[in-house]
C-alpha angles and dihedrals in degrees: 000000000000086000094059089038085066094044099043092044081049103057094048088064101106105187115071119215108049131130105244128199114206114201115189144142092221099111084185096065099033092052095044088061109029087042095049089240087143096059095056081044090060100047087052093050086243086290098180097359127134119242098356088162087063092038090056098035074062096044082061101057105032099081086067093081142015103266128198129177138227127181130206132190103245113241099014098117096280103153093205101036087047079058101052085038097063088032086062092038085052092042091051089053093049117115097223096056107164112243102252097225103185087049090051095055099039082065105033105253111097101116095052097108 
């Protein structure tokens, strides 16, 4: 989920250019990028690796500015990161939910619906 926030939050960014700070508690997707893990996942064409379609669907946009990561602990009293954590609570509940579709084949399950 904190992988498609960036990217979402990403792609409504509508001038191209800018130099873009992205704050999250998702170790996952902090590290990937300020590691360079997502460079060795590329070379290896993501073999192994969780959610490559949104990866790449990332790998699209960010060229379009100049990213750099942050990460914060959760919980932990952040004002803006207890925000995006009960938006994404409030979203999750939400009754018209969109089928993830690289998620559901990934798993198998795609043409259940």
């Amino acid at each position: 989920m904190e992988l498609l926030g960036v990217i979402a939050g990403l792609e409504a960014i509508k001038q191209k250019g800018l130099n873009v700070k992205v704050i999250s508690d998702s170790k996952y997707v902090v590290d990937a990028v300020a590691e360079g893990w997502l460079k060795g996942w590329v070379k290896k064409g993501f073999v192994g690796k969780k959610n490559p379609d949104l990866w790449k669907r990332y790998l699209k946009i960010a060229p379009a500015f100049d990213i750099t990561f942050e990460w914060v602990k959760g919980h932990a009293g952040n004002i803006w990161n207890e925000r995006c954590d009960q938006l994404a609570v409030a979203a999750a509940m939400s009754r018209d939910l969109q089928i993830d579709h690289g998620y559901e084949a990934a798993n198998g399950s795609d043409n259940l619906f």
